[in-house]
PDB file of N, CA, C and O in Angstrom:
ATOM      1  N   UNK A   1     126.310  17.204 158.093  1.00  0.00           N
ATOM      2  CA  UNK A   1     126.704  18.370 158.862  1.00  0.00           C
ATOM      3  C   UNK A   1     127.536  19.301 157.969  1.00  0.00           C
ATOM      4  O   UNK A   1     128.380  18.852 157.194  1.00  0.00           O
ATOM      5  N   UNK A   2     127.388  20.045 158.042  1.00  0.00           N
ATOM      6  CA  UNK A   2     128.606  22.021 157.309  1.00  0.00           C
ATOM      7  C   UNK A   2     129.165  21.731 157.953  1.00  0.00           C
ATOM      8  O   UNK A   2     129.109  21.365 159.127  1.00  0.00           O
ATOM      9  N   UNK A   3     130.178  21.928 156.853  1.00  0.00           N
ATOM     10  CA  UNK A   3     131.970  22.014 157.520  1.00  0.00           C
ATOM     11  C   UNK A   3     131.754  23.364 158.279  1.00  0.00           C
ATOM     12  O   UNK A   3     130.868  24.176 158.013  1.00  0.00           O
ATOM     13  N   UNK A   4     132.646  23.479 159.215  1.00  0.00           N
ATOM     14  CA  UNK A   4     132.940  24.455 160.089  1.00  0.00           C
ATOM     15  C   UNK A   4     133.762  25.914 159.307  1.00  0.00           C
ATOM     16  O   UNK A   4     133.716  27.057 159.762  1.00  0.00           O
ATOM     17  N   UNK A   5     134.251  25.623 158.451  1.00  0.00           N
ATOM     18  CA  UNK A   5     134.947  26.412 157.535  1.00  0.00           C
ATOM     19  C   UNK A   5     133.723  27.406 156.510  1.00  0.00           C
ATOM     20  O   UNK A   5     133.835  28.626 156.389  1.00  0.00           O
ATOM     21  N   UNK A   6     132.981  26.865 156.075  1.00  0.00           N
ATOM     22  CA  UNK A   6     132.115  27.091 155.205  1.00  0.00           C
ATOM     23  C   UNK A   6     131.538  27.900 156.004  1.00  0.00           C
ATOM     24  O   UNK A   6     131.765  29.105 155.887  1.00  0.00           O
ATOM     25  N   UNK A   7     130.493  27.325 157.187  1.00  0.00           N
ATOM     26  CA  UNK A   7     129.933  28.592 158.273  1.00  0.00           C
ATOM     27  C   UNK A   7     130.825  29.881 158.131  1.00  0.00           C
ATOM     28  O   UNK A   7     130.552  31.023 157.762  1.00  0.00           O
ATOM     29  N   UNK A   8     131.967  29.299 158.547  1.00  0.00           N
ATOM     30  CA  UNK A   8     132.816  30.947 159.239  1.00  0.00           C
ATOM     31  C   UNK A   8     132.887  31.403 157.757  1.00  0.00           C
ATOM     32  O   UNK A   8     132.881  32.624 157.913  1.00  0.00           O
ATOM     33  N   UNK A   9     132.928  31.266 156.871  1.00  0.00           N
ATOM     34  CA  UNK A   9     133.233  32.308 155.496  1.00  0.00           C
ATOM     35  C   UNK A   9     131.945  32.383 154.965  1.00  0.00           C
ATOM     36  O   UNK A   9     131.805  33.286 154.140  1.00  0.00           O
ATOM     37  N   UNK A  10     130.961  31.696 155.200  1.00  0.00           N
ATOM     38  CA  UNK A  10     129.551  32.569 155.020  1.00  0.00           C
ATOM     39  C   UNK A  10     129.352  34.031 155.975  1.00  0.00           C
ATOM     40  O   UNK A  10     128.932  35.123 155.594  1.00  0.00           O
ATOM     41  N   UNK A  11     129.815  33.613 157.340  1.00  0.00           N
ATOM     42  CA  UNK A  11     129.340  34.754 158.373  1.00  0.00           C
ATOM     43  C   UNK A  11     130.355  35.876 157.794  1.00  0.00           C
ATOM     44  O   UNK A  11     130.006  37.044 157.967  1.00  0.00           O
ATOM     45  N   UNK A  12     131.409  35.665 157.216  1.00  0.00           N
ATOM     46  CA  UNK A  12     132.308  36.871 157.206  1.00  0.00           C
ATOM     47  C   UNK A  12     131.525  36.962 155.729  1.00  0.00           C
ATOM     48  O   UNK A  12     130.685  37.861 155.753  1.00  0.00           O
ATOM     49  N   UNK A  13     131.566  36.518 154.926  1.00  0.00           N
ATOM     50  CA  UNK A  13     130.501  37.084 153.872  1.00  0.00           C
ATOM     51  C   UNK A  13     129.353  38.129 153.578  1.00  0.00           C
ATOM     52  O   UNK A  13     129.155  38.999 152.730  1.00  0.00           O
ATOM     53  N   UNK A  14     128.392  37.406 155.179  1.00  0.00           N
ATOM     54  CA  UNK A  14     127.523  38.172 154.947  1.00  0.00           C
ATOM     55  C   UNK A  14     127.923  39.108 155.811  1.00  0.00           C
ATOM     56  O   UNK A  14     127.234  40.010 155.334  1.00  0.00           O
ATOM     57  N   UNK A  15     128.506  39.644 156.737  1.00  0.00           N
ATOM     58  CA  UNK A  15     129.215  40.624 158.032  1.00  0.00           C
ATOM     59  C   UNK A  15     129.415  41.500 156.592  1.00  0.00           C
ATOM     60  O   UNK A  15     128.495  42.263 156.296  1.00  0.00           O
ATOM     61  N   UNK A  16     130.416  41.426 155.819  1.00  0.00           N
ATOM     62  CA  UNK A  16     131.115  42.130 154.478  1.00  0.00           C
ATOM     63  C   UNK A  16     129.767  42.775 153.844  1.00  0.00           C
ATOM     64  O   UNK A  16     129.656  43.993 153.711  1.00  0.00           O
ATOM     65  N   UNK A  17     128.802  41.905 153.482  1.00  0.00           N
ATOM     66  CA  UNK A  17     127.967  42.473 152.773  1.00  0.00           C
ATOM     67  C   UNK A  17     126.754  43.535 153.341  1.00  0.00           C
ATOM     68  O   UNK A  17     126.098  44.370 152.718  1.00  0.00           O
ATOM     69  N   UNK A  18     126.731  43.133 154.866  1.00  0.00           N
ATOM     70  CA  UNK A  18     125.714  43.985 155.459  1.00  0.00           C
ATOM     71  C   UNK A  18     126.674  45.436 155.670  1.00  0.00           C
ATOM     72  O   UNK A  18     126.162  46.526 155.927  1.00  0.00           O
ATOM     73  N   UNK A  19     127.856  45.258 155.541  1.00  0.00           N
ATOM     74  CA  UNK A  19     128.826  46.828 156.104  1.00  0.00           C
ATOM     75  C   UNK A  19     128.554  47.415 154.638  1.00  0.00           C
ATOM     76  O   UNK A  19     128.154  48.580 154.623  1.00  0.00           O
ATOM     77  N   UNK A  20     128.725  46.729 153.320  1.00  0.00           N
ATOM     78  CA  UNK A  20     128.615  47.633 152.397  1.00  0.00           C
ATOM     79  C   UNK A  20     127.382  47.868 152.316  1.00  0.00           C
ATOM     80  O   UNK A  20     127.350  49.049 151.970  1.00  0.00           O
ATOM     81  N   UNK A  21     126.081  47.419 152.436  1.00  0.00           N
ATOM     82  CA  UNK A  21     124.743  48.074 152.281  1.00  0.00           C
ATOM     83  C   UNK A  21     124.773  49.139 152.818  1.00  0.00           C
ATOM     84  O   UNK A  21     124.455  50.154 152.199  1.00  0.00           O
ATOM     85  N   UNK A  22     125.286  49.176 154.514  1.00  0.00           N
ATOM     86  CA  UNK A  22     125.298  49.899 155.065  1.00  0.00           C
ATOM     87  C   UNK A  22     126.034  51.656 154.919  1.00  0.00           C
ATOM     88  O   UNK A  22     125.686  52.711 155.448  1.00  0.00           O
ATOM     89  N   UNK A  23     127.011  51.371 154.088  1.00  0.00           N
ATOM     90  CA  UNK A  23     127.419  52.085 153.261  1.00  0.00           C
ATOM     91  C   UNK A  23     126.885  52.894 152.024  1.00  0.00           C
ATOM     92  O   UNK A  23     126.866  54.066 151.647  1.00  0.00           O
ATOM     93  N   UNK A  24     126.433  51.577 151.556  1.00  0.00           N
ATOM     94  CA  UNK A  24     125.171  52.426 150.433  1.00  0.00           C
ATOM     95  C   UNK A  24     124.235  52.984 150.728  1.00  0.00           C
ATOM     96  O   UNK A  24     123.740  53.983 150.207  1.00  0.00           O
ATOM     97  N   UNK A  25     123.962  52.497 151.440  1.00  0.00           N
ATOM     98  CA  UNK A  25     122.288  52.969 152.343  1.00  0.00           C
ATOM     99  C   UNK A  25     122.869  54.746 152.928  1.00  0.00           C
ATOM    100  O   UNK A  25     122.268  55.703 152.440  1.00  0.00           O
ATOM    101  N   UNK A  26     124.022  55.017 153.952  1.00  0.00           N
ATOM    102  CA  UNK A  26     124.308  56.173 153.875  1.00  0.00           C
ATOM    103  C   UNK A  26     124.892  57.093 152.929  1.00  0.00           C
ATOM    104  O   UNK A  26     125.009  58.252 153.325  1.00  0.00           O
ATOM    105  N   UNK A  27     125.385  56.748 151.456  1.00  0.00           N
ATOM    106  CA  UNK A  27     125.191  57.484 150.376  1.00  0.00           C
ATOM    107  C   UNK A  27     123.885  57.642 149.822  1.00  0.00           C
ATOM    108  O   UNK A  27     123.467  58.732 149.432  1.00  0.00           O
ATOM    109  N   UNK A  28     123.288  56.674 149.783  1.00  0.00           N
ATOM    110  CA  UNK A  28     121.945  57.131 149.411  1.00  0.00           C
ATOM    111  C   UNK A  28     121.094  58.460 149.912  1.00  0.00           C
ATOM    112  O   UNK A  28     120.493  59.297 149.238  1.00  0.00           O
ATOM    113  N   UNK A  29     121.256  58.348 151.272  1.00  0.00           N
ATOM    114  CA  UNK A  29     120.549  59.555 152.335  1.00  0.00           C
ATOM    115  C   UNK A  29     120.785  60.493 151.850  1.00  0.00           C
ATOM    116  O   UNK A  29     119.990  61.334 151.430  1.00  0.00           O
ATOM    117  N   UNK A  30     122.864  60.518 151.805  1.00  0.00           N
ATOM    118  CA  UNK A  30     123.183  62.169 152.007  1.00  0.00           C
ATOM    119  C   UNK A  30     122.398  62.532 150.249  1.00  0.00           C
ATOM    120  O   UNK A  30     121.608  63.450 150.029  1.00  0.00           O
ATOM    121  N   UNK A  31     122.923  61.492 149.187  1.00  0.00           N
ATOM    122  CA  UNK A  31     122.549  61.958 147.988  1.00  0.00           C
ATOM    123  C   UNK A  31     120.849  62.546 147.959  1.00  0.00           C
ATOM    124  O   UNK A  31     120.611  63.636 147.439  1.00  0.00           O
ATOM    125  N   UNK A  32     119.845  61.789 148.508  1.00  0.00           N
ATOM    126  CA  UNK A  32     118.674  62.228 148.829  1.00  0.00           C
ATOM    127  C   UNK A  32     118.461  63.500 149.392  1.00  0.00           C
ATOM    128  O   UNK A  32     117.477  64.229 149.266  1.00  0.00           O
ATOM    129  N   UNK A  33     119.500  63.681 150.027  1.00  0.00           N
ATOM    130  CA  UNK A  33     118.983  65.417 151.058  1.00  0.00           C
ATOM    131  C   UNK A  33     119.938  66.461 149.802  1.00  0.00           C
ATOM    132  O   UNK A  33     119.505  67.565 149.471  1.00  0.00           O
ATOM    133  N   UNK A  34     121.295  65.866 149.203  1.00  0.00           N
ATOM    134  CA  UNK A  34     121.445  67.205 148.247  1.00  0.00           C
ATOM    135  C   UNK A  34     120.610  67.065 146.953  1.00  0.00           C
ATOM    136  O   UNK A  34     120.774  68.064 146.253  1.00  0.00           O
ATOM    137  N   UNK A  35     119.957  66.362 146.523  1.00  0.00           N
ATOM    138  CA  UNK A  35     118.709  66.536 145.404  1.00  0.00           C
ATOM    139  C   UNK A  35     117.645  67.342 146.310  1.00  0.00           C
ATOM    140  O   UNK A  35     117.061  68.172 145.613  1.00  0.00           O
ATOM    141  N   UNK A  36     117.226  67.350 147.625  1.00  0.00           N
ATOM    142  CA  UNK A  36     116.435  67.702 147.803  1.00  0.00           C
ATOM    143  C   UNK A  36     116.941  69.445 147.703  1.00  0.00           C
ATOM    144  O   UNK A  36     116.153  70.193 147.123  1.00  0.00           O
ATOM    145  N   UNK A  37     117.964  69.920 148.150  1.00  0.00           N
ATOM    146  CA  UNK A  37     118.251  70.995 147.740  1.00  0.00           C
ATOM    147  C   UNK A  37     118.572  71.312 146.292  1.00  0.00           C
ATOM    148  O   UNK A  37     119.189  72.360 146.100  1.00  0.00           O
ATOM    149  N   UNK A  38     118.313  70.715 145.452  1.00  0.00           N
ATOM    150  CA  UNK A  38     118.640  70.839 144.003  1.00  0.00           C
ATOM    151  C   UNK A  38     120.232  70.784 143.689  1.00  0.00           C
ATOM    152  O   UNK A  38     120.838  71.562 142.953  1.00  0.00           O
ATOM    153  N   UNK A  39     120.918  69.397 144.605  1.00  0.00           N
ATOM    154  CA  UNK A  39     122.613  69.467 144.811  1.00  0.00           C
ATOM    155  C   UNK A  39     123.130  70.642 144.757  1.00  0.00           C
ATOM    156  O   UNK A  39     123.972  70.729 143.864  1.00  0.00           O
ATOM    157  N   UNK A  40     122.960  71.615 145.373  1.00  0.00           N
ATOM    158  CA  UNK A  40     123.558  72.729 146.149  1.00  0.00           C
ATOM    159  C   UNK A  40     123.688  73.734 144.882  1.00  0.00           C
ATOM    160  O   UNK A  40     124.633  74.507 144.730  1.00  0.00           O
ATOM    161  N   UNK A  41     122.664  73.609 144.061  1.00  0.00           N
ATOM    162  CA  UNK A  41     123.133  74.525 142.729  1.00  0.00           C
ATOM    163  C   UNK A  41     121.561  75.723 142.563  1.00  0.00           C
ATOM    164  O   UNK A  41     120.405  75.339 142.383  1.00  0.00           O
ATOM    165  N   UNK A  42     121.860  76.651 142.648  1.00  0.00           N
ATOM    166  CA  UNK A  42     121.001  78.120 142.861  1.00  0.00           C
ATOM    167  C   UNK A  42     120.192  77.959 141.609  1.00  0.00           C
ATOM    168  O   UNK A  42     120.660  78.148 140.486  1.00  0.00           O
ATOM    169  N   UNK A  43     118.542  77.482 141.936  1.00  0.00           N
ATOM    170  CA  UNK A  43     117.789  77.283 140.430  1.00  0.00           C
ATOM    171  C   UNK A  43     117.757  78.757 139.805  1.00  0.00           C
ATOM    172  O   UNK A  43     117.109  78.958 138.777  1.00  0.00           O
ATOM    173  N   UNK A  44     118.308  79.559 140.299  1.00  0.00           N
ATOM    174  CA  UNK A  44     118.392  81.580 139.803  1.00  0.00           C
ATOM    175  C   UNK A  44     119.534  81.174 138.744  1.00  0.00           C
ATOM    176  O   UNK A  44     119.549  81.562 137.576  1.00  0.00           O
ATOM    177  N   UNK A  45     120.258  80.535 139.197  1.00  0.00           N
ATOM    178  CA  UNK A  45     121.579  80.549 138.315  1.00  0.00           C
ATOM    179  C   UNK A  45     122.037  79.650 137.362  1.00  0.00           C
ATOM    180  O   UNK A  45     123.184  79.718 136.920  1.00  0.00           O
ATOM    181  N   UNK A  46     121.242  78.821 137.016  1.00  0.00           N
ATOM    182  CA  UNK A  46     121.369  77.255 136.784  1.00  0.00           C
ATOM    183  C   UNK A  46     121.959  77.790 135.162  1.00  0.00           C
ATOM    184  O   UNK A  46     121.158  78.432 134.482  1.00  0.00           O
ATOM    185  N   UNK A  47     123.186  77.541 134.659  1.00  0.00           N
ATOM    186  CA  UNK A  47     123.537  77.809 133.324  1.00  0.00           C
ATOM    187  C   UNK A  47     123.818  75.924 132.789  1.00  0.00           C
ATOM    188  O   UNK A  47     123.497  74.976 133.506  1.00  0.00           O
ATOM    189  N   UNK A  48     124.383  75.812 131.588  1.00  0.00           N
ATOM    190  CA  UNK A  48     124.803  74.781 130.791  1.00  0.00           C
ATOM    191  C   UNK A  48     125.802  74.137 131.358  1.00  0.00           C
ATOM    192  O   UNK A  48     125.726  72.909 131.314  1.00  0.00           O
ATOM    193  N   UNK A  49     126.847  74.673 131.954  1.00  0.00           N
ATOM    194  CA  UNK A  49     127.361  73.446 133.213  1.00  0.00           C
ATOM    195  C   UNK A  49     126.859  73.028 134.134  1.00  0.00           C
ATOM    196  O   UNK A  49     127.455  72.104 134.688  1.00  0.00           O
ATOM    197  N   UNK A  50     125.709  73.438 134.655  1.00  0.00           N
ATOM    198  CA  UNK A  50     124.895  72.909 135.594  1.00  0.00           C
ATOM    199  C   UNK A  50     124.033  71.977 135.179  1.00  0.00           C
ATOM    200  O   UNK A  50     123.663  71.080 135.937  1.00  0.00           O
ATOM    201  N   UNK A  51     123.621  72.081 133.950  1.00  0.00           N
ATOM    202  CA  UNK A  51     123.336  70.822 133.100  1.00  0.00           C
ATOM    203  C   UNK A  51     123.969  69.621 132.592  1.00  0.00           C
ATOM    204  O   UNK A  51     123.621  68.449 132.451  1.00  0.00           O
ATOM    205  N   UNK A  52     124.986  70.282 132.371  1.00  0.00           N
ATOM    206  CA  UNK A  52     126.340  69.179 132.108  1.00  0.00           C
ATOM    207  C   UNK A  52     126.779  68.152 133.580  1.00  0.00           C
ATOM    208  O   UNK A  52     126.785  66.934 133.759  1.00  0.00           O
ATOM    209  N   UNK A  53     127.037  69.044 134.246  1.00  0.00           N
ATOM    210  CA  UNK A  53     127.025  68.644 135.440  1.00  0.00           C
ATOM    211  C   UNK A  53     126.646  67.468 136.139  1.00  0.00           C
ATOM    212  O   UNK A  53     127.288  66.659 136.809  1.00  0.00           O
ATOM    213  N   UNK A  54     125.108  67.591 135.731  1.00  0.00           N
ATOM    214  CA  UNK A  54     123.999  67.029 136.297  1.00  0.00           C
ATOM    215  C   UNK A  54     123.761  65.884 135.596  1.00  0.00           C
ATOM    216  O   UNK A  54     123.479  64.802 136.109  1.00  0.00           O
ATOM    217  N   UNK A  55     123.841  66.045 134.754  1.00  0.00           N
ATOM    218  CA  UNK A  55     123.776  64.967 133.340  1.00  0.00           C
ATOM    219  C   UNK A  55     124.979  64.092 133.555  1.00  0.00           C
ATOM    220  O   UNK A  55     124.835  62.911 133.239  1.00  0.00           O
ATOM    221  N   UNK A  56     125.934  64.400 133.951  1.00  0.00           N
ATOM    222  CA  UNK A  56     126.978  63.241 134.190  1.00  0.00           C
ATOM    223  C   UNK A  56     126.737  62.500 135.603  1.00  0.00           C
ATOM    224  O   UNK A  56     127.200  61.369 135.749  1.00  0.00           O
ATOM    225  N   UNK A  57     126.009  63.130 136.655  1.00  0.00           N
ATOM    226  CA  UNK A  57     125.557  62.461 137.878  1.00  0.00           C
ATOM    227  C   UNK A  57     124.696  61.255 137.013  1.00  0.00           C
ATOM    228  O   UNK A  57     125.028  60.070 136.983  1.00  0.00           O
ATOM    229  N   UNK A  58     123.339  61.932 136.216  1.00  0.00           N
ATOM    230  CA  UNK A  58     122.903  61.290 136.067  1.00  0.00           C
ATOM    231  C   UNK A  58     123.204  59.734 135.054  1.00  0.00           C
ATOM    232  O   UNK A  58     122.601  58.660 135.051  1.00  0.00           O
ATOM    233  N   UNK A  59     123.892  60.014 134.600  1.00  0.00           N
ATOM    234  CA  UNK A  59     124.573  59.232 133.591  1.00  0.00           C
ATOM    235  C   UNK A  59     125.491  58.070 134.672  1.00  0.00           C
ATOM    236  O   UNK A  59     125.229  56.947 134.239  1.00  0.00           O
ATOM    237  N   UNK A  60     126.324  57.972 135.736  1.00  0.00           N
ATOM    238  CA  UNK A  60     126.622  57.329 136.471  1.00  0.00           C
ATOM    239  C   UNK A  60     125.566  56.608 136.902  1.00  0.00           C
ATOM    240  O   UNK A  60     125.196  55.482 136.569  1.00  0.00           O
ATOM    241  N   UNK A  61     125.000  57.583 137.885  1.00  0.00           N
ATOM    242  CA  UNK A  61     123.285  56.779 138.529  1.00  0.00           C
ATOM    243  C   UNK A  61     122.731  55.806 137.576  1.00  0.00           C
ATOM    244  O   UNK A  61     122.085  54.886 138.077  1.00  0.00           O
ATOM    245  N   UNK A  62     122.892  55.840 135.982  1.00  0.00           N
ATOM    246  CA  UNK A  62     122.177  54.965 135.463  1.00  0.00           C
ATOM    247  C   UNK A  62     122.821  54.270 135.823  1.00  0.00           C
ATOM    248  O   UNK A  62     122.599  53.942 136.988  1.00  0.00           O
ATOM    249  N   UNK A  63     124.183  53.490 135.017  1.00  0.00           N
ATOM    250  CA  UNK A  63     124.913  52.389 135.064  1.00  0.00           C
ATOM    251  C   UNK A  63     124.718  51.430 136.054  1.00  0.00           C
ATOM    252  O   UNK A  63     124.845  50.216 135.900  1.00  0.00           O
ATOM    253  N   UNK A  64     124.282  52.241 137.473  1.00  0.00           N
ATOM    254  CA  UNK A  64     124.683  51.600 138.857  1.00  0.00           C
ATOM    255  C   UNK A  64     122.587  51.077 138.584  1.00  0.00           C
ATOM    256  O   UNK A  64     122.214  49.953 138.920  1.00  0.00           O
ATOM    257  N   UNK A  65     121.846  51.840 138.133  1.00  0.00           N
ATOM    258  CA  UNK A  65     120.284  51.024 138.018  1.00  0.00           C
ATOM    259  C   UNK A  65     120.424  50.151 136.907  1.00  0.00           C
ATOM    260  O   UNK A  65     119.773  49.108 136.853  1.00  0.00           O
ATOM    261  N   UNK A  66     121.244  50.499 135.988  1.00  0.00           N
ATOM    262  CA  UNK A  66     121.094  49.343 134.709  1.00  0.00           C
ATOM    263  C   UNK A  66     121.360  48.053 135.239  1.00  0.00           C
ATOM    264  O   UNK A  66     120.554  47.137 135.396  1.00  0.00           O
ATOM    265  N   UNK A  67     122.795  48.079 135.544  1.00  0.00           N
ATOM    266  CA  UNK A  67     123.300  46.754 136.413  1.00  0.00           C
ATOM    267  C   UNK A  67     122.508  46.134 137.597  1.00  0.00           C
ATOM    268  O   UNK A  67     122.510  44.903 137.628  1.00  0.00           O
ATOM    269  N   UNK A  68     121.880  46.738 138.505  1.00  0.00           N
ATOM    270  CA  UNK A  68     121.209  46.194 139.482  1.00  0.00           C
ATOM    271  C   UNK A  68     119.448  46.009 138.913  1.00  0.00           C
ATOM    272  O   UNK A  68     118.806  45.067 139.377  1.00  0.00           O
ATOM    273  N   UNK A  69     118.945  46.731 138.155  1.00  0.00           N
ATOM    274  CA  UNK A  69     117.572  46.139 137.372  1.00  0.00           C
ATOM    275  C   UNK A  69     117.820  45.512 136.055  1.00  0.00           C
ATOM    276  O   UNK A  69     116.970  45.181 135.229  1.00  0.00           O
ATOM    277  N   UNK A  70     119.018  45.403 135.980  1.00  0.00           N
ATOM    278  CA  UNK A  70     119.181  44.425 134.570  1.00  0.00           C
ATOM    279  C   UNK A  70     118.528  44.972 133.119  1.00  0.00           C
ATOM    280  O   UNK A  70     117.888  44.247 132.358  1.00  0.00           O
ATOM    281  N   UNK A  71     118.782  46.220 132.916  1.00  0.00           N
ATOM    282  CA  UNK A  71     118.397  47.453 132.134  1.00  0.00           C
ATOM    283  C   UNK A  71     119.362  47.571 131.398  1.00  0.00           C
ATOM    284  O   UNK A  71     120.478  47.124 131.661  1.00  0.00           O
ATOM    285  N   UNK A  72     118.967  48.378 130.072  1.00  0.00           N
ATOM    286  CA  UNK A  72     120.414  49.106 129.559  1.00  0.00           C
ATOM    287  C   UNK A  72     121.114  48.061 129.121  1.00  0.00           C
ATOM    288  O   UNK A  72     120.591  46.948 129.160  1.00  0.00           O
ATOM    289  N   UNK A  73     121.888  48.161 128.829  1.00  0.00           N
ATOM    290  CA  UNK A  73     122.894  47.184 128.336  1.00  0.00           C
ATOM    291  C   UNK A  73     123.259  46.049 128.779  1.00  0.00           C
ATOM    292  O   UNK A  73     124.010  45.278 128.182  1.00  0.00           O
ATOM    293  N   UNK A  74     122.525  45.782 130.346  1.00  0.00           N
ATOM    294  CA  UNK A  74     123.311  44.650 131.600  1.00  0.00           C
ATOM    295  C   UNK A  74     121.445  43.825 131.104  1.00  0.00           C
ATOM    296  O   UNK A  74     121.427  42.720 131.647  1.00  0.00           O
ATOM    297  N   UNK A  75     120.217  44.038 130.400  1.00  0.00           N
ATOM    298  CA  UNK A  75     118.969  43.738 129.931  1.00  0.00           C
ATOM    299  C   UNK A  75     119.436  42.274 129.380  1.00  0.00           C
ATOM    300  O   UNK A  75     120.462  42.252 128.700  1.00  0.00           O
ATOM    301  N   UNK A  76     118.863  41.256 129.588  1.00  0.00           N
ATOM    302  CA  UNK A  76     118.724  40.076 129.452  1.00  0.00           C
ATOM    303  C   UNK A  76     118.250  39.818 128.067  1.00  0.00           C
ATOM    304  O   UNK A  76     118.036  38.665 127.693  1.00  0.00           O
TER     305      UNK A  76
END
């Protein structure tokens, strides 16, 4: 038989882990709808900080795919 202890800190485990998906899952969205507007930046106007800009989003976004596809530097 599972100790009774073990249950209850699995359930709060996974309770913990479904709130942060859930979390990610709604950054994901909003981030999805401001790419879909080109993150709120006027393609008329788009200069070299808007590149810079963008390039450091993208540069985060990797880290967070390297680590979770095991890419990049986190590559087996």
């Amino acid at each position: 038989m599972i100790p009774r202890r073990k249950t209850r800190n699995n359930d709060e485990a996974l309770s913990a882990f479904i709130a942060a998906k859930a979390e990610i899952d709604t950054m994901l969205e909003r981030l999805t709808a401001l790419s879909a507007d080109h993150f709120e930046f006027d393609p008329d106007a788009i200069n070299w900080g808007a590149v810079g800009s963008i390039n450091s989003v993208a540069a985060d976004l990797r880290k967070i795919t390297d680590f979770l596809f095991g890419e990049g530097e986190h590559a087996a």
